[in-house]
C-alpha positions as CSV (number, residue, x, y, z in Angstrom):
1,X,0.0,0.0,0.0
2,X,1.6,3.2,-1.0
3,X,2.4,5.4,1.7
4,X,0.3,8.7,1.8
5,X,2.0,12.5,1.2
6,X,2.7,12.7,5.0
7,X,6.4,13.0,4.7
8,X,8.5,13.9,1.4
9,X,11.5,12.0,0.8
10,X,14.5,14.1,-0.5
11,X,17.6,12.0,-2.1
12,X,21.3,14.0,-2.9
13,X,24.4,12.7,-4.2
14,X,27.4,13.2,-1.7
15,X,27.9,16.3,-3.2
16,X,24.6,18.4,-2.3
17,X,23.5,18.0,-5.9
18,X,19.6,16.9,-5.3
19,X,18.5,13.9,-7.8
20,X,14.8,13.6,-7.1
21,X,11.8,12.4,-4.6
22,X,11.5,9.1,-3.9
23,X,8.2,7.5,-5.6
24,X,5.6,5.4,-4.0
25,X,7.3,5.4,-0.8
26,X,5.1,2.1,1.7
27,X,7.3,2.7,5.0
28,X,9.6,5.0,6.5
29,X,11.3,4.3,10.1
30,X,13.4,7.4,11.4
31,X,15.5,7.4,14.6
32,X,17.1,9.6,16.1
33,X,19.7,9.2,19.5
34,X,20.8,12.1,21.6
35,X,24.1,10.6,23.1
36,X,25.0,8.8,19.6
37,X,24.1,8.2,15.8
38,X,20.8,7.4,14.5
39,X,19.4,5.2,12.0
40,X,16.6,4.8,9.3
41,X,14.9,2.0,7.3
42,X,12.6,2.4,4.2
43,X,10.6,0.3,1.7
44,X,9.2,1.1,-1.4
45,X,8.9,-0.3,-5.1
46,X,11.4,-0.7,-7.6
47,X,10.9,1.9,-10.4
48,X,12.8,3.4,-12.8
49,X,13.3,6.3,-10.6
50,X,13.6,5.0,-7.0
51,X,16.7,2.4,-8.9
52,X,18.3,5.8,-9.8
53,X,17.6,7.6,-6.7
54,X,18.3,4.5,-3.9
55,X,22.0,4.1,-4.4
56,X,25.1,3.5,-2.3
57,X,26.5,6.9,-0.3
58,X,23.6,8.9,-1.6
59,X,21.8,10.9,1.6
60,X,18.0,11.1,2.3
61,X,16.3,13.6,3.8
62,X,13.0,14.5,5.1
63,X,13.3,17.7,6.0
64,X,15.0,20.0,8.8
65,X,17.9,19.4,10.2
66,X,18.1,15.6,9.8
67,X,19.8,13.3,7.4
68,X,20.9,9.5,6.5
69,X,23.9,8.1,4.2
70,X,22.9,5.0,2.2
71,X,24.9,1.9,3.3
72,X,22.3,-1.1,2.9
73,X,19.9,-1.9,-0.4
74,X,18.0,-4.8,-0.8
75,X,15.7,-5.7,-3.7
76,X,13.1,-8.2,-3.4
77,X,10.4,-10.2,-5.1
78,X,7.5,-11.4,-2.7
79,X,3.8,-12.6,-3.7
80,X,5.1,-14.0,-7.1
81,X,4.5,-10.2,-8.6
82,X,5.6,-7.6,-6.7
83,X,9.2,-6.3,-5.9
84,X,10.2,-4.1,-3.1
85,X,13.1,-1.9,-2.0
86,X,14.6,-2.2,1.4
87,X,17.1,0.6,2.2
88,X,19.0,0.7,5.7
89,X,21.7,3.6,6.4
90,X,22.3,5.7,9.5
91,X,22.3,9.0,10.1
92,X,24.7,11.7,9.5
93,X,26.7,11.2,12.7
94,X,28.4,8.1,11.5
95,X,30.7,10.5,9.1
96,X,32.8,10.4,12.3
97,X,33.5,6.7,11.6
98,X,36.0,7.1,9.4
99,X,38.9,8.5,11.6
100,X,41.4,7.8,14.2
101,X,41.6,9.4,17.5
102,X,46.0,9.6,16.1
103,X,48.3,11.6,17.1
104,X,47.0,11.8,20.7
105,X,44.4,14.1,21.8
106,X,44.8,15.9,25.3
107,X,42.6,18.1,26.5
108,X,41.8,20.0,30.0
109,X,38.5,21.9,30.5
110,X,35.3,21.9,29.5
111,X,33.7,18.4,28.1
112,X,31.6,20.1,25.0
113,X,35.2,21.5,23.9
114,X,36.6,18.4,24.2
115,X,34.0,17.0,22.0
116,X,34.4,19.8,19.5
117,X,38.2,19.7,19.8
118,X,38.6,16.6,18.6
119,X,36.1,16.3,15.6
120,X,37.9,19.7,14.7
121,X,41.4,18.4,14.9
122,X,40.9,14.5,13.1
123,X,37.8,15.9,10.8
124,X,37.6,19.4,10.0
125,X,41.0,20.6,10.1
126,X,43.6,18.0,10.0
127,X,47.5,18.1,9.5
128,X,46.8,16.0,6.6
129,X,44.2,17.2,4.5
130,X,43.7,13.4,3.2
131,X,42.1,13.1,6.5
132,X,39.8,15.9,6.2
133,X,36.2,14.8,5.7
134,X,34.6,16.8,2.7
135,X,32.1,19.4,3.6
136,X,32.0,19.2,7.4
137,X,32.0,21.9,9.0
138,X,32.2,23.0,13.3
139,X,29.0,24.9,14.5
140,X,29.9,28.1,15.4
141,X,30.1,27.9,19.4
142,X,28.2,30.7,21.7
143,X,29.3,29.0,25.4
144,X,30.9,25.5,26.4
145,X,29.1,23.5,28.9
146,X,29.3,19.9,30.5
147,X,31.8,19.7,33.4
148,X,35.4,20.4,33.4
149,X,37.1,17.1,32.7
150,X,40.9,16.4,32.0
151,X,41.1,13.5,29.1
152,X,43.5,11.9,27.5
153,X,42.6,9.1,24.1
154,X,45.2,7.2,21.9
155,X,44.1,5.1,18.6
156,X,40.4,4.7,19.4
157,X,37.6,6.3,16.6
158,X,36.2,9.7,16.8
159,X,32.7,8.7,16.4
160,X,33.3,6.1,19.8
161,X,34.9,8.5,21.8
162,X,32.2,11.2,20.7
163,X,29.4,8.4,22.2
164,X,31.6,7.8,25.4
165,X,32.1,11.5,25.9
166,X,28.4,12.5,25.6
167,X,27.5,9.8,27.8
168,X,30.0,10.1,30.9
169,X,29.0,14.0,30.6
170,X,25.2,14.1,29.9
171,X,25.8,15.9,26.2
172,X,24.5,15.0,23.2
173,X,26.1,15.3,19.6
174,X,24.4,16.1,15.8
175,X,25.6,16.4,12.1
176,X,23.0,18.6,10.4
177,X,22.2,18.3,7.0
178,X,22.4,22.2,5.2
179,X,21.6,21.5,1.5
180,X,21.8,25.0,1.3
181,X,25.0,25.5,2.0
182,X,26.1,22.4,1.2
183,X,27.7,21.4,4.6
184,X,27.2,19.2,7.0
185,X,27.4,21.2,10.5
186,X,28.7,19.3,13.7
187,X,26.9,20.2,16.9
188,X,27.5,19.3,20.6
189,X,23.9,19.1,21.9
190,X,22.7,20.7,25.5
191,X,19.8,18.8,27.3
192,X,17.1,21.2,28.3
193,X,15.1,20.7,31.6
194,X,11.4,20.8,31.1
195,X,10.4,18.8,34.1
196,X,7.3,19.7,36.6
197,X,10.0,20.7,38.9
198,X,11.5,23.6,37.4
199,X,10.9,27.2,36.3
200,X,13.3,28.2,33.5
201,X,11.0,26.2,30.7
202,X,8.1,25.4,30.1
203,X,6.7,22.0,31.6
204,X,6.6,18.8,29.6
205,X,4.3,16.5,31.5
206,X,3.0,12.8,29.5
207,X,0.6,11.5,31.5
208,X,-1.3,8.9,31.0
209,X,-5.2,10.4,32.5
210,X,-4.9,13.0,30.0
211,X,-4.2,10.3,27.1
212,X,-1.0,11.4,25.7
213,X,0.2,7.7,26.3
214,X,-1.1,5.4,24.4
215,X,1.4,2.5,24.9
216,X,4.2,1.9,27.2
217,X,7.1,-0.7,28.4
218,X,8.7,0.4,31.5
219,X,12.4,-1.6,32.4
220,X,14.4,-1.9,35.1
221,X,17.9,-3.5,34.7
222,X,20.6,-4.0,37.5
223,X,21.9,-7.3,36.0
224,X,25.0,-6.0,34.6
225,X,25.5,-2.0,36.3
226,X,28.6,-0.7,38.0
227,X,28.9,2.0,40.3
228,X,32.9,2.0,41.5
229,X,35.8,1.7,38.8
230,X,38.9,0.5,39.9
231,X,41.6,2.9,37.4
232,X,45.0,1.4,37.4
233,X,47.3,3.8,35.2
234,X,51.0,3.8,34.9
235,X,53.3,1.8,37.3
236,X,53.9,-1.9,37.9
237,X,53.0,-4.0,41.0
238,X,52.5,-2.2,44.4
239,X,54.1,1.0,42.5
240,X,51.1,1.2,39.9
241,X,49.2,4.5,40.3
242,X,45.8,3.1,40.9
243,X,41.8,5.3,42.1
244,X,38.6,4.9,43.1
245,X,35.9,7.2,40.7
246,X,32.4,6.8,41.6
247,X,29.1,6.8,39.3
248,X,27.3,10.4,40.3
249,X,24.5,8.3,41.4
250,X,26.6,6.0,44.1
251,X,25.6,7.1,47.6
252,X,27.0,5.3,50.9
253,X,25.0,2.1,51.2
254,X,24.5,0.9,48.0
255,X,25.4,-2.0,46.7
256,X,28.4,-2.0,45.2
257,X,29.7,-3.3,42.3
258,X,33.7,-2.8,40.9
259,X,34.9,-2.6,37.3
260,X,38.5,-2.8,36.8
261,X,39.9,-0.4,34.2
262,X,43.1,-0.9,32.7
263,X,44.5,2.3,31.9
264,X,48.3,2.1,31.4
265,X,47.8,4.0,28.3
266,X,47.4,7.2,30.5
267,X,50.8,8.5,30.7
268,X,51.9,10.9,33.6
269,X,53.2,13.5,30.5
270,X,52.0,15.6,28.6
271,X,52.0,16.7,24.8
272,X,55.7,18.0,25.6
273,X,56.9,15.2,27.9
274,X,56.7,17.3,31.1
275,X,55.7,15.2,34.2
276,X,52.3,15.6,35.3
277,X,51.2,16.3,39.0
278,X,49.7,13.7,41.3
279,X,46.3,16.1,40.8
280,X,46.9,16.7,37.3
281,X,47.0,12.6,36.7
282,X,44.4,11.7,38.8
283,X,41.8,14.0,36.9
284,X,43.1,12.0,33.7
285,X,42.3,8.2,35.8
286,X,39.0,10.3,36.9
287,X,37.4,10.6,33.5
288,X,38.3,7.6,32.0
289,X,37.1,5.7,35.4
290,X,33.2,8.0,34.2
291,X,33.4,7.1,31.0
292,X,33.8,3.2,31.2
293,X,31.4,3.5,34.0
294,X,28.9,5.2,31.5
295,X,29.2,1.7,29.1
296,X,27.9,0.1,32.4
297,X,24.8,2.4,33.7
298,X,21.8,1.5,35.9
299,X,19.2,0.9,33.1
300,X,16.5,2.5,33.6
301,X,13.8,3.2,30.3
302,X,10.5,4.2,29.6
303,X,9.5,3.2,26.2
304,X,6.2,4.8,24.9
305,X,3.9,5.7,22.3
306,X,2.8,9.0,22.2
307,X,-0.6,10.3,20.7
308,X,-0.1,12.2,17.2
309,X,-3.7,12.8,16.7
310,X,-6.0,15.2,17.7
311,X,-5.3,17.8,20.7
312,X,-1.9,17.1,21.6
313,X,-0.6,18.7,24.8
314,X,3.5,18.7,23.8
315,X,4.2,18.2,20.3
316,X,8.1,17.5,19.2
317,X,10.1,19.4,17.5
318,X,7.8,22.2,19.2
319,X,7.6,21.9,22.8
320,X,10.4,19.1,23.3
321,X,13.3,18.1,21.7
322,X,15.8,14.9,21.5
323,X,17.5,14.8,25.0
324,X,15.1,17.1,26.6
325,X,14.4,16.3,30.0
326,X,10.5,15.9,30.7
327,X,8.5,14.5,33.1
328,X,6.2,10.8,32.5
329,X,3.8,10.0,34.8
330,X,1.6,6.5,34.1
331,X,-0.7,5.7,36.3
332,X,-1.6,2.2,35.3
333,X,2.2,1.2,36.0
334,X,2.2,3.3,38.8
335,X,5.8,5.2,37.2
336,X,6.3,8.9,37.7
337,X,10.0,9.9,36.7
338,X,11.8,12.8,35.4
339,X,13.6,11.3,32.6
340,X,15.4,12.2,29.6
341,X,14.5,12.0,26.3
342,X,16.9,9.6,24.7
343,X,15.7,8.0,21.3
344,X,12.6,9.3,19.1
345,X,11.7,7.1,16.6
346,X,9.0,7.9,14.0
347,X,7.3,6.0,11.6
348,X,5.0,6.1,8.2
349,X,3.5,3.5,7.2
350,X,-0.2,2.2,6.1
351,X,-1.6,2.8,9.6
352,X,-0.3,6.3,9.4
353,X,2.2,8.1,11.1
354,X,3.6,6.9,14.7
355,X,6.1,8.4,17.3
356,X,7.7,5.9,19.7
357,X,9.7,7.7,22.6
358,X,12.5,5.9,25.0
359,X,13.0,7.9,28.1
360,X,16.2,7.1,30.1
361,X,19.2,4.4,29.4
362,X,18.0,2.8,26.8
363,X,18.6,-0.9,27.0
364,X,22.4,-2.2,25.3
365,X,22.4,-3.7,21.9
366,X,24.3,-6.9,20.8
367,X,26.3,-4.7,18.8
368,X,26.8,-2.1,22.0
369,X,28.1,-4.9,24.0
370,X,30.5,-6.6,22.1
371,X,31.4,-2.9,21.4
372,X,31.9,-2.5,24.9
373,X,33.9,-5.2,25.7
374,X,36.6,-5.1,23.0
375,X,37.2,-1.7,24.0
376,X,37.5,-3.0,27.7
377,X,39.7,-5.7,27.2
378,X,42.0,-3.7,24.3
């Protein structure tokens, strides 16, 4: 069934240059993560057009500041007559992919600048312009904000460290599609709090008496949190420099659970070989000790539909945005929480158009796992 004029799909070559609008679209899935990159799926026949349009590195676009690159297409015959696109691809963010965290990045102050340091050093404006990934540009930057954090990364990829950063400092990152001006803009992103209990915005309440729910999962998950790393840094044997960094959350009392963190690659000198203080190391041992803690968070998620017909209370992209902090209060399963909007994921299909919402740590993929652990174990 063909998919009604809902949503437009937009398709460019790599180079801005726009080749057409997808015909006869049946499905579109778009999600979007705050802390990481996003994804999108669609389905539609195979035409003359759509064949030219749906190939390998080109970038879709629906509209605003969103886009996805190509990376999957799948043709298929099914009920003896009819033959179907299936196109996968992520969002823009995985441009970061493509480069090493080489020579060594350092950095001291704010984490945002961190963040924007480093795409600007490996992506933007390398030493070697063969590294330099065409058409991205920085964001230009009205204030830094996250904590102060001292950080140190050898050999890794920008796009991980850009996931670890955001999510040991509560950020969020974007690549924005301008057509326009034919760039793509990096962004670090700054959740906004729109619980019931503050005054600087306005309120973002889903409740489910006034019917903005329609569906909902709610998840606990302890199974595999951590709350106290164990960083070991440079030494050997009873000489090895070794701290205690503790999830923001741990309180006295709590159970506790240790993850050992190898971090001998933490050095105690800097860019120019000068030693660094006790302090000055220990703040480099402190943020790694946050960041692998991040991989190993409390889970704790709130998946829901929300209503996208009729009188809708908080609309998004209006009232709230991707990694917003709101306020979800269902009665039926007795959960009231101020929570942070983590992944939107919208759909349109043959039923219409849908908006699933997962507030909080969103449950670990396969993929995030085995992610996870290499990087753990080297």
């Amino acid at each position: 069934m063909q998919l009604g004029d809902s949503v437009g799909v937009e398709i460019f070559n790599p180079d801005f240059t726009p080749l057409g609008t997808l015909e006869r679209k049946t499905a579109v899935r778009w999600l979007e993560r705050f802390k990481s990159y996003g994804e999108f799926e669609l389905w539609c026949p195979i035409t003359e057009q759509n064949t030219y349009l749906l190939a390998k590195d080109n970038v879709i676009w629906l509209g605003g500041e969103s886009a996805g690159v190509i990376e999957y297409v799948l043709k298929e015959r099914y009920k003896s007559s009819e033959f179907e696109f299936h196109v996968k691809g992520r969002l823009l963010e995985s441009k970061l992919e493509g480069r090493t965290v080489y020579p060594t990045f350092r950095h001291s102050g704010k984490a945002s600048e961190a963040m924007r340091n480093m795409v600007g050093k490996y992506c933007v404006s390398p030493e070697d312009e063969l590294r330099k990934i065409p058409n991205l540009f920085l964001s230009e930057l009205d204030e830094n904000f996250g904590g102060s954090i001292d950080y140190q990364q050898t050999g890794s990829d920008v796009l991980e460290e850009q996931i670890y950063l955001a999510e040991a400092n509560n950020l969020g990152f974007t690549v924005a599609f301008d057509p326009f001006n034919k760039q793509y803009v990096y962004k670090v992103l700054n959740p906004a709090d729109r619980s019931w209990n503050q005054v600087e915005n306005n309120p973002v309440v889903f409740d489910s008496d006034s019917d903005e729910i329609l569906d909902s999962v709610y998840t606990i998950n302890w199974a595999n949190g951590r709350n106290v790393a164990i960083v070991a840094g440079a030494g050997e044997g009873e000489d090895r420099f070794v701290i205690e960094v503790f999830d923001p959350s741990y309180v006295e009392g709590d159970v506790r659970k240790e993850l050992w963190v190898d971090a001998r690659d933490l050095q105690k000198q800097d860019a120019d070989n000068n030693a660094l203080t006790d302090e000055e190391y220990t703040n480099l041992l402190k943020q790694r000790g946050l960041q692998r803690l991040s991989e190993y968070k409390y889970i704790e998620s709130f998946k829901s539909t929300i209503k996208t017909f009729g009188y809708q209370q908080s609309v998004y992209g209006v009232d709230f945005f991707l990694g917003d902090i709101v306020t979800v209060v269902d009665r039926e399963l007795n959960v009231t929480v101020n929570t942070q909007v983590t992944e939107v994921e919208q759909t349109w299909d043959s039923k219409g158009y849908r908006i699933d919402i997962t507030f909080g740590n969103p449950q670990p993929t396969i993929l995030d796992v085995i992610r996870r652990e290499v990087r753990l174990n080297g």
